[in-house]
C-alpha positions as CSV (number, residue, x, y, z in Angstrom):
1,X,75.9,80.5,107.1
2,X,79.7,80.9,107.9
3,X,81.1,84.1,107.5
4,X,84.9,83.9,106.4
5,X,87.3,86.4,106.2
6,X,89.8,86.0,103.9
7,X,93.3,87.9,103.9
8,X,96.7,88.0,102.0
9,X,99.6,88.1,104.6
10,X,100.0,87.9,108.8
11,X,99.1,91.2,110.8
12,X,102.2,92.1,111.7
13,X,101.0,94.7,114.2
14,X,100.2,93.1,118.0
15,X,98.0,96.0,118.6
16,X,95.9,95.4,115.2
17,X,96.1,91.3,116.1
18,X,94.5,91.9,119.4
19,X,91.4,94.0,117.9
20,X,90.9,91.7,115.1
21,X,91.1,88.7,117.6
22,X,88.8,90.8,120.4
23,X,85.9,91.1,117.8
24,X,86.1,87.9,116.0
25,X,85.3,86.6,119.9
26,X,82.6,88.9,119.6
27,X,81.2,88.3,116.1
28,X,81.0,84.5,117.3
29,X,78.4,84.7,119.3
30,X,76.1,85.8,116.6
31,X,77.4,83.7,113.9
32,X,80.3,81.0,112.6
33,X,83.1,83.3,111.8
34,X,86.4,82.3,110.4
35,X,89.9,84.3,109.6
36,X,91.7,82.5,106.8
37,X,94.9,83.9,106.5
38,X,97.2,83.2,103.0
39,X,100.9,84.3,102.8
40,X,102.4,86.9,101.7
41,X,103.7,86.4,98.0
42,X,107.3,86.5,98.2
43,X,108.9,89.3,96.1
44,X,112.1,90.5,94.4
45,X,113.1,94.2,93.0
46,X,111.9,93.0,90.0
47,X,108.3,91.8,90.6
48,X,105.8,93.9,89.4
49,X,102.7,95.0,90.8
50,X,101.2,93.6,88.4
51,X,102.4,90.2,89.0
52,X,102.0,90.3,92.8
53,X,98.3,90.7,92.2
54,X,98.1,87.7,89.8
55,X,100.2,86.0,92.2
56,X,97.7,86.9,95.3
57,X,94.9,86.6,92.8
58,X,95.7,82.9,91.9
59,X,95.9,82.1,95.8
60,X,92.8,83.7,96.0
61,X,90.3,82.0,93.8
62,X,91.7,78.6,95.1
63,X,90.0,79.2,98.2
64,X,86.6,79.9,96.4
65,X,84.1,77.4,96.5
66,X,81.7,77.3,93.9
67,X,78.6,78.0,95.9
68,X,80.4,80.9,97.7
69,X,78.8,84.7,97.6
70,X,82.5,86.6,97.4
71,X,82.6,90.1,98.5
72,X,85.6,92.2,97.8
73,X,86.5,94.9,100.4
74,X,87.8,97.7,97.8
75,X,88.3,101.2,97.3
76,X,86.3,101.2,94.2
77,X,83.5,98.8,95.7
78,X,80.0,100.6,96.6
79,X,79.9,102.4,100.5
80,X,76.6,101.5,103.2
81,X,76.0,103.0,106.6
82,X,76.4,100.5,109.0
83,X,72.9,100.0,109.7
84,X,72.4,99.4,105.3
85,X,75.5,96.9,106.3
86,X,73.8,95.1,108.6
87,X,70.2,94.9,106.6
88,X,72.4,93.3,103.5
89,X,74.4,90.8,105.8
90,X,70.8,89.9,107.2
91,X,69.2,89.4,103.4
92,X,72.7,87.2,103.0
93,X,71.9,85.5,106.0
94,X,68.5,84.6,105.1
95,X,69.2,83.7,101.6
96,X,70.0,80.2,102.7
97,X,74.3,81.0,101.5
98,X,76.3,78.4,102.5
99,X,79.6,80.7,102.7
100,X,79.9,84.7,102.8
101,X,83.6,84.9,101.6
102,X,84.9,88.7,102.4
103,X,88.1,89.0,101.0
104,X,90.9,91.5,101.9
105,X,93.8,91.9,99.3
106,X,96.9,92.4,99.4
107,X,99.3,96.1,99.4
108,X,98.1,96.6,95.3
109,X,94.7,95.1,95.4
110,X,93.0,92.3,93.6
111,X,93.7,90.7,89.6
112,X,91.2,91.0,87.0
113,X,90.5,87.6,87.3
114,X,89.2,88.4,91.4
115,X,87.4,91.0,90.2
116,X,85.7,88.6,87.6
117,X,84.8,86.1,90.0
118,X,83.7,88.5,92.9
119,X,79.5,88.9,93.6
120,X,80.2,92.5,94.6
121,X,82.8,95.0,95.8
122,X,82.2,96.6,98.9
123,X,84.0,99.8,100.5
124,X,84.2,100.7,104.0
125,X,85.6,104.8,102.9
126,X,86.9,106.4,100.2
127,X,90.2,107.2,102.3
128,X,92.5,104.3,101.8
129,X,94.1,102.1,104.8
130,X,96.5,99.5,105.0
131,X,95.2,96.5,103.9
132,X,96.1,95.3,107.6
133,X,94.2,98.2,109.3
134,X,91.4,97.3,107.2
135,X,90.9,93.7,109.2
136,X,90.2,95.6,112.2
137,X,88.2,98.0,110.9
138,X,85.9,95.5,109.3
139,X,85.6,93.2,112.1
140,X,84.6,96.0,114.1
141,X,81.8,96.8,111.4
142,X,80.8,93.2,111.1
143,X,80.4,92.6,115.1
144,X,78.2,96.3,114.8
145,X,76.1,94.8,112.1
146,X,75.2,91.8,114.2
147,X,74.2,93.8,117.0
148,X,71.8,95.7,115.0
149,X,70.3,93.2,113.4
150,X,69.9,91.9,116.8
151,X,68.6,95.0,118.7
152,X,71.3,95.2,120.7
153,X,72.6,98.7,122.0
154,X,76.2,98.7,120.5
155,X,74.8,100.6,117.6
156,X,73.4,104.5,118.7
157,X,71.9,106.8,114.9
């Protein structure tokens, strides 16, 4: 199973750059693991939220594959402990899934229509971060996960 991580827009932080990239090395020693990156929509003073999200939405669901299991990181998604993380990405993993597509919006969140598609909506707090913050944050949780499901002693309960 490849594990991709799909974002709207570059990290325009060095400092967040260098975590995401330090635990993507990590990650791929468990499993494939892939960043795909789409650009940020270009706006005007007169684009709405609204139409930034079906903007980001439509270059969204191009990159879904039919067969893919899509996660949405979301404030409004359900919350796990890392250790109920990393029992889910291991049922995932042994499900025989061809692609486990976590996707990271942009500044307003996702369209209807990516909600539609999406097999479930997953939150990592109920505070809100940037949606660049959030990269690091969940690469950081995702590299945990896979040491726990690997007995490894990153993880201490």
């Amino acid at each position: 199973m490849t594990v991709e991580l799909l974002v709207i827009g570059k990290t325009d932080s060095a400092e967040v750059g260098a975590l995401v990239a330090m635990y993507s090395k990590r990650i791929s020693h468990y499993l494939r693991f892939a960043i795909t990156t789409l650009p940020d929509v270009r706006t005007t003073r007169s684009t709405t939220a609204q139409q930034q999200k079906r903007i980001e939405g439509e270059a969204i669901l191009r990159q879904i594959s039919d067969g893919d299991y899509v996660v949405l990181l979301d404030e409004r998604g359900s919350q796990m402990r890392s250790t109920e993380f990393a029992s889910w990405l291991q049922k995932r993993m042994n499900s025989g899934l061809k692609r486990l597509l976590l996707v990271i919006g942009g500044a307003y969140g996702f369209s209807d229509d990516v909600y539609a598609r999406a097999d479930a909506c997953m939150s990592l707090s109920k505070m809100t971060f940037s949606h660049q913050i959030v990269r690091a944050i969940f690469a950081e949780q995702l590299y945990r996960a896979c040491t726990i499901i690997n007995n490894e002693p990153y993880h201490h309960e």
